[in-house]
LOTOR-281076 format. One record per atom (N, C-alpha, C): residue in three letters; x, y, z; atom name. Coordinates in steps of 0.001 Angstrom, whole numbers, padded with zeros to 6 digits. Each point is the difference from the previous one (the first is absolute). Last residue first. Example, Ala and Ser with C-alpha at 12.3 -4.5 7.8 and 13.67 -1.06 7.14 Angstrom:
2
NODE   pake        c1        c2        c3   lumfi
NODE    SER    012850   -002250    007080       N
NODE    SER    000820    001190    000060      CA
NODE    SER   -000770    001090    000730       C
NODE    ALA    000290   -005720   -000070       N
NODE    ALA   -000890    001190    000000      CA
NODE    ALA    000900    001200    000000       C
//
This chain:
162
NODE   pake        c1        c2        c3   lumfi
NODE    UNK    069769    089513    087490       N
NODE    UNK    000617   -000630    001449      CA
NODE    UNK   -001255   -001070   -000044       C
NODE    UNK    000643    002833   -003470       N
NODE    UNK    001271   -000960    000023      CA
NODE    UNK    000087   -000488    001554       C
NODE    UNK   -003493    003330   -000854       N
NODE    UNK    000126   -001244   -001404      CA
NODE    UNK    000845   -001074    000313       C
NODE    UNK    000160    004032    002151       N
NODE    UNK   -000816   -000273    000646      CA
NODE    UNK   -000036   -001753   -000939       C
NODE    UNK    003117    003229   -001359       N
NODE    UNK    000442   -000804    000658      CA
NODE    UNK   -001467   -000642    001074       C
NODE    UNK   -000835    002419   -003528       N
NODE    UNK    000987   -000707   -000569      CA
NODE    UNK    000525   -000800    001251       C
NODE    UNK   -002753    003667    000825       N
NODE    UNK   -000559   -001321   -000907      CA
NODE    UNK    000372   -000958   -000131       C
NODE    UNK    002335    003966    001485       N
NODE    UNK   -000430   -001025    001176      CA
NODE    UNK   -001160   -000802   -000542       C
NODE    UNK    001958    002570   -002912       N
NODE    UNK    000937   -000809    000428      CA
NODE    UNK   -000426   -001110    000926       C
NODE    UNK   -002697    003491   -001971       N
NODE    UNK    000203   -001161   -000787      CA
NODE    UNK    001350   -001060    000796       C
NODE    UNK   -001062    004308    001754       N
NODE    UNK   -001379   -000803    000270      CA
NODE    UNK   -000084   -001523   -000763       C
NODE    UNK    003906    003258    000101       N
NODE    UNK   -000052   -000703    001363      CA
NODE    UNK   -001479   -001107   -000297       C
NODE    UNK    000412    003170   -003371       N
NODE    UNK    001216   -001113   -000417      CA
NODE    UNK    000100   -000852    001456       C
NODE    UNK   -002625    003678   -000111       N
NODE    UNK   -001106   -000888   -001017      CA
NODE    UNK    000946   -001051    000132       C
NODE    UNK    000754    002980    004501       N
NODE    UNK    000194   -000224   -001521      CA
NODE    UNK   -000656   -001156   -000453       C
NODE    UNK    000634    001456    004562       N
NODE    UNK   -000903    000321   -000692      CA
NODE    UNK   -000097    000085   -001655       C
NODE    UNK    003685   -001589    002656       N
NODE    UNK   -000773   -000783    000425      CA
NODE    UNK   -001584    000230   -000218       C
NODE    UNK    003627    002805   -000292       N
NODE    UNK    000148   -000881   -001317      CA
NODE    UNK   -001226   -001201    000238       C
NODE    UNK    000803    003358    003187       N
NODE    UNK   -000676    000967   -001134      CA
NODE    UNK    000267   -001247   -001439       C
NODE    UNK    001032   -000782    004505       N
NODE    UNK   -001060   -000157    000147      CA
NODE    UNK   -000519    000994   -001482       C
NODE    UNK    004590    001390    001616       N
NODE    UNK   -000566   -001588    000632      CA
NODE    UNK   -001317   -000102    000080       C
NODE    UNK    003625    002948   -003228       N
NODE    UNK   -000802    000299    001263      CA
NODE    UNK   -001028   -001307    000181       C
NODE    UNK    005287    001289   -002038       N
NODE    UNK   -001605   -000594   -000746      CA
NODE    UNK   -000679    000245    001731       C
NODE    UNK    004967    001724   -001519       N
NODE    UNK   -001505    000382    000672      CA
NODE    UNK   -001238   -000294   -000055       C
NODE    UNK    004255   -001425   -002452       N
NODE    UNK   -000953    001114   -000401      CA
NODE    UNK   -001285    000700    000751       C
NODE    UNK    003481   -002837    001454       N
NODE    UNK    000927    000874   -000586      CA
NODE    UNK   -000843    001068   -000556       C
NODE    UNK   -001906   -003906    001811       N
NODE    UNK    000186    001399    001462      CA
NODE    UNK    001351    000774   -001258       C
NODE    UNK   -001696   -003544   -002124       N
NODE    UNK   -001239    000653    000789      CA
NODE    UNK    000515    001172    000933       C
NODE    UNK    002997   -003087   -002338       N
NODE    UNK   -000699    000660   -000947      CA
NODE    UNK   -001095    000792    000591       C
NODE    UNK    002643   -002390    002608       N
NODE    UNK    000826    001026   -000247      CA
NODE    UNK   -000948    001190   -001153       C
NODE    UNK   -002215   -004543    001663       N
NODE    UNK    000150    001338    001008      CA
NODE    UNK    001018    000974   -000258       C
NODE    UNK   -000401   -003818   -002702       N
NODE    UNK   -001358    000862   -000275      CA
NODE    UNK    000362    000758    001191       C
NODE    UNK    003438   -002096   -000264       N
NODE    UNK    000288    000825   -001248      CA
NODE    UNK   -001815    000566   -000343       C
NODE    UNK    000984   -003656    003460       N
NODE    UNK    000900    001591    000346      CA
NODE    UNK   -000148    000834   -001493       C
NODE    UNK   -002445   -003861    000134       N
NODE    UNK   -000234    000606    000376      CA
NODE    UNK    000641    001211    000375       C
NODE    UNK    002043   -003314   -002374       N
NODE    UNK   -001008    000974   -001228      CA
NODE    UNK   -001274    000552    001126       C
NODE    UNK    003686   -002429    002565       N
NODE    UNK    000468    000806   -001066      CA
NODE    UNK   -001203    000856   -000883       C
NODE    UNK   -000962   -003661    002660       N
NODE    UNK    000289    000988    000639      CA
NODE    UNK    000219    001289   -000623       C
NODE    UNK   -001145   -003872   -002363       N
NODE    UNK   -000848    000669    000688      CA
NODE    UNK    000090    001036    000816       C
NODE    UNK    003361   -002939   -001827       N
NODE    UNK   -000732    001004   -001378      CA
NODE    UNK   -000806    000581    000787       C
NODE    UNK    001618   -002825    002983       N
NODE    UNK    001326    001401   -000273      CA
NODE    UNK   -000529    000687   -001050       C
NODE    UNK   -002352   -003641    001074       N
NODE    UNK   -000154    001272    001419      CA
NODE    UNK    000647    000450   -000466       C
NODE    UNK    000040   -003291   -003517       N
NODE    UNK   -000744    000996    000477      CA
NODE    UNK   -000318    000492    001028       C
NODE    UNK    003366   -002659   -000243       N
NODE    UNK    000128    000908   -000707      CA
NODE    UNK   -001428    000753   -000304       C
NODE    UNK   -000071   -003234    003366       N
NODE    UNK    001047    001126   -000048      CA
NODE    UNK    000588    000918   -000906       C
NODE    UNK   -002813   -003866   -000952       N
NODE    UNK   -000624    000948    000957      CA
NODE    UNK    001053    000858    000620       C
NODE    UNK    001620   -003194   -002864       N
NODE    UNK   -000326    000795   -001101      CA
NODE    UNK   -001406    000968    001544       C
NODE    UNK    002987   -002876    001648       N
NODE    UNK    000965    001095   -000816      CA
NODE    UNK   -000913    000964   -000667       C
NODE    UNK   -001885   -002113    004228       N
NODE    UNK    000983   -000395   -000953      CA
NODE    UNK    000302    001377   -001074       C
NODE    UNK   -002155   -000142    005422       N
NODE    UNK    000172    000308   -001405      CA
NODE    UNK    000883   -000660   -000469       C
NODE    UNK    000194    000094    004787       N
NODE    UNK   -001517   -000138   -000605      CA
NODE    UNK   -000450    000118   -001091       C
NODE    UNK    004936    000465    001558       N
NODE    UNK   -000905   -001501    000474      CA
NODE    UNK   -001373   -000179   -000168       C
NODE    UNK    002401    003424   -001976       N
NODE    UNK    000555   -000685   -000429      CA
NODE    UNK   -000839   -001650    000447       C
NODE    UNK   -000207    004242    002004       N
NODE    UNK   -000831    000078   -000916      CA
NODE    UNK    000121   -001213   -000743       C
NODE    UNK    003235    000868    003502       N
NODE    UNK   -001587   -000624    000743      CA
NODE    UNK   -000542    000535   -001389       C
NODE    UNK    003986    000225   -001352       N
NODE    UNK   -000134   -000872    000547      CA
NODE    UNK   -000975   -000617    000530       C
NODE    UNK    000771    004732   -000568       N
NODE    UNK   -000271   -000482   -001306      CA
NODE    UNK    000170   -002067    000025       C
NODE    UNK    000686    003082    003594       N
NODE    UNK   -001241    000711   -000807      CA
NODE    UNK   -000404   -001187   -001260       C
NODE    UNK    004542   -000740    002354       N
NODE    UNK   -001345   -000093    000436      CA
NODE    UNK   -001645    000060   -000015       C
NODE    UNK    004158    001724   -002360       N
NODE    UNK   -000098   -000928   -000435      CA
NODE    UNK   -001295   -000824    000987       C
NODE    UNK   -000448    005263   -001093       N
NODE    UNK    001149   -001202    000448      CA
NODE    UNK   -000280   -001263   -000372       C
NODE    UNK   -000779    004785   -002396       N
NODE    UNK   -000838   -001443    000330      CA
NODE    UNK    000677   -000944    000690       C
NODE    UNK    002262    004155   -000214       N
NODE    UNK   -001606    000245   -000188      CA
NODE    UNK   -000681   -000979   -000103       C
NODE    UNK    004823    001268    001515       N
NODE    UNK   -000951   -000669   -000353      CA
NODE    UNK   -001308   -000421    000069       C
NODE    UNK    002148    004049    001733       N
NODE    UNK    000568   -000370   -000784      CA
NODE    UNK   -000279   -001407   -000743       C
NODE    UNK   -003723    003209    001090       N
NODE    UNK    000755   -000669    000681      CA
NODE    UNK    001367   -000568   -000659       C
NODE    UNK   -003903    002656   -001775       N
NODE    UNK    000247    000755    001597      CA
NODE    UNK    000623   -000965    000895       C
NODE    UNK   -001503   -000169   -004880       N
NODE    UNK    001488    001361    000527      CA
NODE    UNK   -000040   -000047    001701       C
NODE    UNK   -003388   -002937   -002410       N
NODE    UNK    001128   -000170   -000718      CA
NODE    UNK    000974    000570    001089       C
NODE    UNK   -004770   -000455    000854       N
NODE    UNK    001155    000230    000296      CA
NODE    UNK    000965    000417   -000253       C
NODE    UNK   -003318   -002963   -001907       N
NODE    UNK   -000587    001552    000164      CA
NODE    UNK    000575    001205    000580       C
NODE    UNK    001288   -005004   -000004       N
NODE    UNK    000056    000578   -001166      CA
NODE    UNK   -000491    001334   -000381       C
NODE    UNK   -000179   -002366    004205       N
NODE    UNK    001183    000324   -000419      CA
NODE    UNK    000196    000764   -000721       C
NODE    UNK   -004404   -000664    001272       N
NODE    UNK    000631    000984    000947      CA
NODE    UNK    001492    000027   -000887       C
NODE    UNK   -002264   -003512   -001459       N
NODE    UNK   -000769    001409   -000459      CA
NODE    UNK    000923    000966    000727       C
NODE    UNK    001104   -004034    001697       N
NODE    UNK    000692    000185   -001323      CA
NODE    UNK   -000823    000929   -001121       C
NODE    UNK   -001935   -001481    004038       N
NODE    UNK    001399    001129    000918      CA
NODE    UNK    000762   -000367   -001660       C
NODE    UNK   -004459   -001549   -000342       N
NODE    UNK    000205    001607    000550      CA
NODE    UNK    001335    000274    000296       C
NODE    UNK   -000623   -004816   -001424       N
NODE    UNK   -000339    001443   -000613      CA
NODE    UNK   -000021    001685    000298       C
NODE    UNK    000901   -003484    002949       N
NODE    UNK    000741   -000280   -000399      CA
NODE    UNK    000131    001246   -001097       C
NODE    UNK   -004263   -001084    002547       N
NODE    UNK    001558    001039    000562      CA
NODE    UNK    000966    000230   -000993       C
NODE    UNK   -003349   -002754   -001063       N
NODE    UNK   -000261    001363   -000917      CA
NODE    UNK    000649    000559    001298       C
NODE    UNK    000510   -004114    000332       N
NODE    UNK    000323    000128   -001265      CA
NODE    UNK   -000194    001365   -000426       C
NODE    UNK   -000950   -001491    004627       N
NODE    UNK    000977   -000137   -000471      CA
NODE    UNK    001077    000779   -001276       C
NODE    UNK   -005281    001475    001172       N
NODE    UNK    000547   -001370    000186      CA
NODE    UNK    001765    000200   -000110       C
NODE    UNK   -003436    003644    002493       N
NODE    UNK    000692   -000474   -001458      CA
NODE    UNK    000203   -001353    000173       C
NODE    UNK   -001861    003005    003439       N
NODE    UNK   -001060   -000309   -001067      CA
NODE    UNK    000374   -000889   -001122       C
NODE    UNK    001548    002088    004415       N
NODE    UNK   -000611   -001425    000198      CA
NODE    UNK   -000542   -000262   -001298       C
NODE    UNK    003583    004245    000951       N
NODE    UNK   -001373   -000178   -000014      CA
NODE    UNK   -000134   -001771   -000924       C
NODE    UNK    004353    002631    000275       N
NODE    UNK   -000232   -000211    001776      CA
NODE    UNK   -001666   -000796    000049       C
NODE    UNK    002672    001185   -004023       N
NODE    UNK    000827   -000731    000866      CA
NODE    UNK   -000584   -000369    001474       C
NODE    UNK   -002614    002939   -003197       N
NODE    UNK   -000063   -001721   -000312      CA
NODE    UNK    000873   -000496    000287       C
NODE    UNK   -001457    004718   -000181       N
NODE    UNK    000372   -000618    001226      CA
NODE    UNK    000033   -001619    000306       C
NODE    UNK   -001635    002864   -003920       N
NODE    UNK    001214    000593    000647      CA
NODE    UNK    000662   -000318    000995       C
NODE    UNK   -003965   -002054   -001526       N
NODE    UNK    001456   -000326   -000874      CA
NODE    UNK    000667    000389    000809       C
NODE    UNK   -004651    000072    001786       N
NODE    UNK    001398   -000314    000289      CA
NODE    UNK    001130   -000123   -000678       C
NODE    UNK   -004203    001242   -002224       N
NODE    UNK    000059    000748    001283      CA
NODE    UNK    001438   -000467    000800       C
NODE    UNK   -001646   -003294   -003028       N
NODE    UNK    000586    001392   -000479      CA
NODE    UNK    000540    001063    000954       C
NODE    UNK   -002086   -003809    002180       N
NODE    UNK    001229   -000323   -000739      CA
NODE    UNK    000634    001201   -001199       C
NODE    UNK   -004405    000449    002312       N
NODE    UNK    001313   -000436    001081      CA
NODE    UNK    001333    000194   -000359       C
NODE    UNK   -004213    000030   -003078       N
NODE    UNK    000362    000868    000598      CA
NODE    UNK    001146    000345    000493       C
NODE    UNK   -000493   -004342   -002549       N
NODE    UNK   -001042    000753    001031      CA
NODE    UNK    001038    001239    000133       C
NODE    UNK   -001303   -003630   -004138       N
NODE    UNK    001388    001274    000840      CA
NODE    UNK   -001329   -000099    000990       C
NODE    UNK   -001949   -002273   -003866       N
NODE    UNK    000474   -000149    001157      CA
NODE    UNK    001097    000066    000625       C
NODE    UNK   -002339    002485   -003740       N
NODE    UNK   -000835   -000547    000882      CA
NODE    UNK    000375   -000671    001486       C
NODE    UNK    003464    003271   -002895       N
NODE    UNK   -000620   -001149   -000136      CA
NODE    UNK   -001406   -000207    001508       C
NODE    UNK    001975    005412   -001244       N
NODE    UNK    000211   -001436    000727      CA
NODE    UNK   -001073   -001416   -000472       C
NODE    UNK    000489    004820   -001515       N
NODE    UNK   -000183   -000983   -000727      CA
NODE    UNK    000561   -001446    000617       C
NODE    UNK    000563    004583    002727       N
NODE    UNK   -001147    000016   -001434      CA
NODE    UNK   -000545   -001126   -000244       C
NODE    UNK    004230   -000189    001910       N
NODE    UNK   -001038   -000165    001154      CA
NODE    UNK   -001119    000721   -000785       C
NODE    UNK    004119    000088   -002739       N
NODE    UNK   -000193   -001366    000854      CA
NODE    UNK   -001083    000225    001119       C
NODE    UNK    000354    003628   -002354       N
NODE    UNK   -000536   -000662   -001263      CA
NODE    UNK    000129   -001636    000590       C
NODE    UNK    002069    003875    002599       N
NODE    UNK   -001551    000505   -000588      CA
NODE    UNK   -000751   -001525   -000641       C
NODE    UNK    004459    000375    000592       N
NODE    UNK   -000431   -000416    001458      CA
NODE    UNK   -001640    000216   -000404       C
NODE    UNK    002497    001163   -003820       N
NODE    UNK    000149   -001559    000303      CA
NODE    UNK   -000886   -000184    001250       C
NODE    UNK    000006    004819   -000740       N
NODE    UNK   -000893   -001221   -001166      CA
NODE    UNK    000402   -000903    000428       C
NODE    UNK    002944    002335    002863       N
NODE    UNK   -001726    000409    000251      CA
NODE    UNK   -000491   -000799   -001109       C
NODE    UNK    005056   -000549    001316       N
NODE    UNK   -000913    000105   -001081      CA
NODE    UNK   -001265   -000412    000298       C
NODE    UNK    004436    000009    002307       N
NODE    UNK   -001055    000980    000486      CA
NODE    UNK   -000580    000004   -001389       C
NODE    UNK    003629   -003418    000633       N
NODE    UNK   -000234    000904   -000695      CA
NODE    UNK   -000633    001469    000392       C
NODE    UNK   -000494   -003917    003088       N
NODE    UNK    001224    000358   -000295      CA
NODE    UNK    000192    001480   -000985       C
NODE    UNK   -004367   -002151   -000540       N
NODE    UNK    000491    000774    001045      CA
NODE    UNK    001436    000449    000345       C
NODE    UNK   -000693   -002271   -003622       N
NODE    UNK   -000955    000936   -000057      CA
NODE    UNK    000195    000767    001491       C
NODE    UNK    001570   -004439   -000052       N
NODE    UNK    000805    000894   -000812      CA
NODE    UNK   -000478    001475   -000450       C
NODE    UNK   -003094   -002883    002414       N
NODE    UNK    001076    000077    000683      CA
NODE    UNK    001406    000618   -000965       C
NODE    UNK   -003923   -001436   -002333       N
NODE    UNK   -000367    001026    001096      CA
NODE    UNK    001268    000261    000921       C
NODE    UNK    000630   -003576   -003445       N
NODE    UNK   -000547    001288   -000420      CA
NODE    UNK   -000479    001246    001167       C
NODE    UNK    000747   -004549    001316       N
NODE    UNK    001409    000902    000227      CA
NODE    UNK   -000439    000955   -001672       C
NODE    UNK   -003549   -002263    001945       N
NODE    UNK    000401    000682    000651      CA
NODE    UNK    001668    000070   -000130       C
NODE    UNK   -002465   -001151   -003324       N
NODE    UNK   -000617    000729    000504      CA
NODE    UNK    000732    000523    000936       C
NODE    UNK    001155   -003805   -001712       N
NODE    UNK    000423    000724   -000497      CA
NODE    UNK   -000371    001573    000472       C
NODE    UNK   -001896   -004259    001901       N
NODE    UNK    001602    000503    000946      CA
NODE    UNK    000527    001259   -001435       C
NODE    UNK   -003973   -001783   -001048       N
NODE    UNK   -000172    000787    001155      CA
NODE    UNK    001377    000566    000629       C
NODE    UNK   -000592   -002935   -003975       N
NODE    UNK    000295    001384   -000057      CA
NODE    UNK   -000643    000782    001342       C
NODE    UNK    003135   -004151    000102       N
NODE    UNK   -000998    000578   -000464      CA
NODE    UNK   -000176    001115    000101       C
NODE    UNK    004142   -002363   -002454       N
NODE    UNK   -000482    000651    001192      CA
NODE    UNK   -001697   -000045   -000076       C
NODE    UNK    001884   -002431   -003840       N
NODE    UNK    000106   -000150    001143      CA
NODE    UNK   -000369    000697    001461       C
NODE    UNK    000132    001673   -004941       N
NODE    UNK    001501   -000692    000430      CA
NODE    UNK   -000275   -000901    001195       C
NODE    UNK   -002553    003792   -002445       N
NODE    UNK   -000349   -001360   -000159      CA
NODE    UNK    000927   -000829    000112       C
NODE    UNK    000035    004456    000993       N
NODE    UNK   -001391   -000671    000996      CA
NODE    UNK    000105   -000918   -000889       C
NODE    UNK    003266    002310   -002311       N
NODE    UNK    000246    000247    001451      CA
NODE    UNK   -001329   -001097    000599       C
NODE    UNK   -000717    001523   -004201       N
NODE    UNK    001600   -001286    000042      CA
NODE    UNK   -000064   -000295    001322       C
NODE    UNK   -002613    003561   -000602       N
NODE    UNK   -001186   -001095    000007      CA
NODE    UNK    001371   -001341    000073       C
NODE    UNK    001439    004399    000415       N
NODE    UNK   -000503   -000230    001191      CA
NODE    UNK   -000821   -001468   -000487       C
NODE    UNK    002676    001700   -003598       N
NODE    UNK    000723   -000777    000941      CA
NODE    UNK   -000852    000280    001032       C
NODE    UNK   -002693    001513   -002730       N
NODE    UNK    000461   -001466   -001289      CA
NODE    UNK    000856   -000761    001572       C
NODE    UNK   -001135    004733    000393       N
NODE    UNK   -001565   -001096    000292      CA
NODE    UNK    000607   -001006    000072       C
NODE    UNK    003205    003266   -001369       N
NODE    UNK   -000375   -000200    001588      CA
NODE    UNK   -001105   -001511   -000275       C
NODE    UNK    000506    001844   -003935       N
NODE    UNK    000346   -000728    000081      CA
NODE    UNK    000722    000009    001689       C
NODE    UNK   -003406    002178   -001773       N
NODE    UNK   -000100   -001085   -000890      CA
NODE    UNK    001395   -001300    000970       C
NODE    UNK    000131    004594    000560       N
NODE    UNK   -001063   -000605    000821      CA
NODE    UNK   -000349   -001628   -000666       C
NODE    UNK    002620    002885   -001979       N
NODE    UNK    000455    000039    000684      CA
NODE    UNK   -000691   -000908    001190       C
NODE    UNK   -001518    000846   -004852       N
NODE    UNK    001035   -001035   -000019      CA
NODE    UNK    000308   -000230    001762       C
NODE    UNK   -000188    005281   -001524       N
NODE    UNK   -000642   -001263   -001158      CA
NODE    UNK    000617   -001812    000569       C
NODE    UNK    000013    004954    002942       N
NODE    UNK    000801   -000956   -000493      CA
NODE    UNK   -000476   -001285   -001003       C
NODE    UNK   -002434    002473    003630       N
NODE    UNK    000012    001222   -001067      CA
NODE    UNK    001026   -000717   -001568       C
NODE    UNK   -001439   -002270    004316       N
NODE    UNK   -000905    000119   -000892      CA
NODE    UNK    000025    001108   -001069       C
NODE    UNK    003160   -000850    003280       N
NODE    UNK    000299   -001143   -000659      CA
NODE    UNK   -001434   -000424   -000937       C
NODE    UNK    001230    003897    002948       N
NODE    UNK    000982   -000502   -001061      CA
NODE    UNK   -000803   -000974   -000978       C
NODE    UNK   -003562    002683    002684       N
NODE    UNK    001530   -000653    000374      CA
NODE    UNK    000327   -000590   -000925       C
NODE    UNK   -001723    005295    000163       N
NODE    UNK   -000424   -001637   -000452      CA
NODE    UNK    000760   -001311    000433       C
NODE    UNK    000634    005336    001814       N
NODE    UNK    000276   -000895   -001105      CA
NODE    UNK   -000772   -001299    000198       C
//
């Protein structure tokens, strides 16, 4: 199958609309990046993980992607994008604790973010879990969207905007 949300009139349309709401709140979008990749992983979604180290910004290094998974223990993060990651981890989570965002979690995000940058990590987080449900529900295969006419215009689009 096709994925959802390009078969769906409107559907994609309107993902785009809240990921673009989302990156203009404050966070940057590097630290968005990497709790896009890091929920992706969590997830096991091959396109997202595919499509964050693909289309890595000019200045990411390596290091620092390459280490998400291990960004409690690895020299690479600031503060602020800990904070971020372990409230990606929460929210990506949901079921696997009785409280799923503690108050801690959500406290150290609190000290490096305001309201309206915290609400977009939570739009951000969020409308990433729903591209990795949409991808691995339909089996999208990692590196086959990234050969697309619609990938080739995107990464226009975002080559443009940086």
């Amino acid at each position: 199958m096709k994925q959802p949300a390009m078969i769906i009139p409107g559907a994609m349309e309107a993902l785009q609309s809240l990921a673009k709401a989302a990156e203009q709140s404050g966070v940057p979008k590097k630290t968005l990046d990497l709790v896009h990749l890091r929920a992706s992983q969590i997830n096991g979604c091959s396109v997202c993980v595919d499509m964050g180290l693909r289309f890595k910004k000019a200045d990411e290094t390596n290091e620092r992607l390459f280490a998400v998974s291990a960004w409690k223990d690895a020299p690479y993060f600031t503060d602020a994008e800990r904070a971020a990651l372990a409230l990606t981890e929460a929210v990506t989570r949901l079921s696997d604790r009785f409280d799923p965002v503690p108050d801690e979690i959500w406290e150290e995000a609190a000290r490096h973010y305001d309201e309206n940058a915290l609400a977009s990590l939570v739009l951000w987080i969020t409308v990433t879990n729903v591209w990795n449900r949409l991808n691995i529900a339909t089996k999208q295969v990692a590196g086959e969207w990234a050969k697309s006419d619609e990938a080739r215009e995107w990464r226009k689009k975002q080559v443009a905007a940086d």
